[in-house]
C-alpha positions as CSV (number, residue, x, y, z in Angstrom):
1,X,13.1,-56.8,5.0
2,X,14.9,-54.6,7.3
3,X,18.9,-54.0,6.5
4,X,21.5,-54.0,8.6
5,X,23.2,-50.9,10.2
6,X,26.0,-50.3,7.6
7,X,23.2,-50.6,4.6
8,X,21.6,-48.0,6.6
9,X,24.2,-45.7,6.8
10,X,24.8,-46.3,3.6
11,X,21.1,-44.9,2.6
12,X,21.5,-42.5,4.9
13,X,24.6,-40.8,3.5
14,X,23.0,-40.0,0.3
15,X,20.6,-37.6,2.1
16,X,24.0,-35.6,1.5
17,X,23.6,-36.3,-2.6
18,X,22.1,-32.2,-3.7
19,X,19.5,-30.7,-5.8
20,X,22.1,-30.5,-8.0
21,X,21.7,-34.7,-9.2
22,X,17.6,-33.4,-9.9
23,X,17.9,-30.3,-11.2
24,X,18.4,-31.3,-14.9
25,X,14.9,-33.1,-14.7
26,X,13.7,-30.0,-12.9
27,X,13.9,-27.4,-15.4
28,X,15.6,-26.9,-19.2
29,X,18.9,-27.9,-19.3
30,X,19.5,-27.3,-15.7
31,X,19.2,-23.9,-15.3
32,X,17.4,-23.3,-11.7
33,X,16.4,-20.0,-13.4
34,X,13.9,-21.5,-16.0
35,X,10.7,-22.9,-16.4
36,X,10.5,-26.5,-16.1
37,X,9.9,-28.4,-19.5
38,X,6.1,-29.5,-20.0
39,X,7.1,-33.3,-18.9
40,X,9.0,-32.3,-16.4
41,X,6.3,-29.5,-15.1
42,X,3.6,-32.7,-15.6
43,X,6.2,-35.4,-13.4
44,X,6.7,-32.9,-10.8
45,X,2.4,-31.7,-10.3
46,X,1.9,-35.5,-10.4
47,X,4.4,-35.8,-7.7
48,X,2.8,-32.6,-5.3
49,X,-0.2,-34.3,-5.9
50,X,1.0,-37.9,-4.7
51,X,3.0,-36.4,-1.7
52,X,-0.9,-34.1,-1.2
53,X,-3.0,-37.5,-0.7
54,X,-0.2,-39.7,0.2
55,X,2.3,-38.2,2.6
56,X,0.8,-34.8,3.9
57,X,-0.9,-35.9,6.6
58,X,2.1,-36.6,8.3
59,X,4.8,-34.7,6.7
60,X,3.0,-31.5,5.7
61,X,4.1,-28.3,7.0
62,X,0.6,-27.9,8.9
63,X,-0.3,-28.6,12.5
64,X,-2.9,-30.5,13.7
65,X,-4.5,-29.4,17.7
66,X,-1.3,-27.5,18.0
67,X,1.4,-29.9,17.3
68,X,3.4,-30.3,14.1
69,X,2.4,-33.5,12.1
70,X,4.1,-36.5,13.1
71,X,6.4,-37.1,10.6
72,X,7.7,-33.6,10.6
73,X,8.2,-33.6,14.3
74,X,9.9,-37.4,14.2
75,X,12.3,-34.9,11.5
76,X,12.4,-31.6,13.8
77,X,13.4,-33.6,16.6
78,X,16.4,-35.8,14.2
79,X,17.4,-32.5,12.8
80,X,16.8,-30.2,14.8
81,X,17.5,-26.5,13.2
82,X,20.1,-27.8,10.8
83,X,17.3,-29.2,8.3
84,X,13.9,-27.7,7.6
85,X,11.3,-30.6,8.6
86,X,8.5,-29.8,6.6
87,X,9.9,-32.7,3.3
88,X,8.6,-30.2,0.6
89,X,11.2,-27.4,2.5
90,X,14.2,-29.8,2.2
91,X,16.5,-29.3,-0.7
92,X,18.9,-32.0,-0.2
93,X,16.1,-35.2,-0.9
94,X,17.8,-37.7,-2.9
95,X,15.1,-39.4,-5.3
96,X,16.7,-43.0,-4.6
97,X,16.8,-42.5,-1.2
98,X,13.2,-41.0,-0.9
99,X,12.0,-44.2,-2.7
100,X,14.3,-45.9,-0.5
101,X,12.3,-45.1,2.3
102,X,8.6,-45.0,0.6
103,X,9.2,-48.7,0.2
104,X,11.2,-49.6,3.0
105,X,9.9,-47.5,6.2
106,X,12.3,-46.0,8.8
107,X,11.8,-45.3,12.2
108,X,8.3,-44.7,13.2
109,X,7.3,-44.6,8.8
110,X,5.7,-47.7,7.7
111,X,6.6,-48.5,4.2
112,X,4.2,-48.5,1.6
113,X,3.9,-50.8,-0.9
114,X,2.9,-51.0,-5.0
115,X,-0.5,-51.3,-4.3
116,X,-0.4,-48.4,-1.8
117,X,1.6,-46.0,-3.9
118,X,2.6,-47.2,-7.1
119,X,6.1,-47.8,-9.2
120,X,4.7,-44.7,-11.4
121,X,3.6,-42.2,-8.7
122,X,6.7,-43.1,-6.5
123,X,8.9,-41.9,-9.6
124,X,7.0,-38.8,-9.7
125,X,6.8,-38.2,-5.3
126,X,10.5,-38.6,-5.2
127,X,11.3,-35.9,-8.5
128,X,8.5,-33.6,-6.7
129,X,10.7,-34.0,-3.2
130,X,14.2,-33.9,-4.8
131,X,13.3,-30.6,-6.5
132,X,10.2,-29.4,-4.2
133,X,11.4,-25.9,-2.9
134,X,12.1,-25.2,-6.6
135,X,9.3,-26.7,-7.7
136,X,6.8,-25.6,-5.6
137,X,7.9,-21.9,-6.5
138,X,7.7,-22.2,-10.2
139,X,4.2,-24.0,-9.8
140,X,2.9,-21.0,-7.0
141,X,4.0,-19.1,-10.1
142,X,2.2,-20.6,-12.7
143,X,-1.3,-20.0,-11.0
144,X,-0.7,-16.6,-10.2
């Protein structure tokens, strides 16, 4: 089902929605500046682990024969330098709207469906990518 261009700017605009709506779920009590909480650690590896077999290939921040991934060039070319376009760079990933667009596709992203990436790991991709750049630096942390 594809919506109609005011639903889509609709989703769109909550691209705008900040860490700030994640960052509770992130870490204890909010504070950027602390550890995660075990759950919250466990939701957030599940969901760099999910976004690893499921969405790297073309959203990673690698290149493949010289060219950056497609997905990340499709969002280097929409954003230009305003917006990293590596996802797990972005700190302005809304989890409804990345689950949004898991499910529903947009542009040249086919959506993906329950059996392809399920209810559970969706919940954890879109925590990971909501709160990735902090994430991601508490997790390189972890393993030093």
């Amino acid at each position: 089902m594809r919506l109609g261009k005011a639903a889509l700017i609709c989703c769109t605009a909550a691209i705008g929605v900040t860490l700030a709506a994640a960052a509770p779920l992130a870490t204890n009590g909010g504070d950027a500046s602390r550890t995660p909480s075990p759950d919250a650690a466990a939701l957030l590896l599940k969901g760099k682990q999910v976004f690893g077999y499921s969405c790297a290939a073309c959203h990673g921040q690698g290149e493949h024969e010289g060219r950056l991934l497609p997905g990340t060039f499709s969002l280097h070319v929409k954003y230009g330098a305003d917006k990293p376009a590596a996802l797990e760079e972005r700190d302005d990933l809304n989890p409804d709207f990345v689950k949004y667009i898991v499910r529903n596709g947009q542009d040249g992203m086919p959506p993906f469906r329950k059996t392809e990436v399920s209810d559970a790991d969706l919940e954890a991709l879109a925590a990971y990518l909501a709160s990735a750049p902090l994430a991601t630096k508490h997790m390189q942390g972890a393993a030093q």
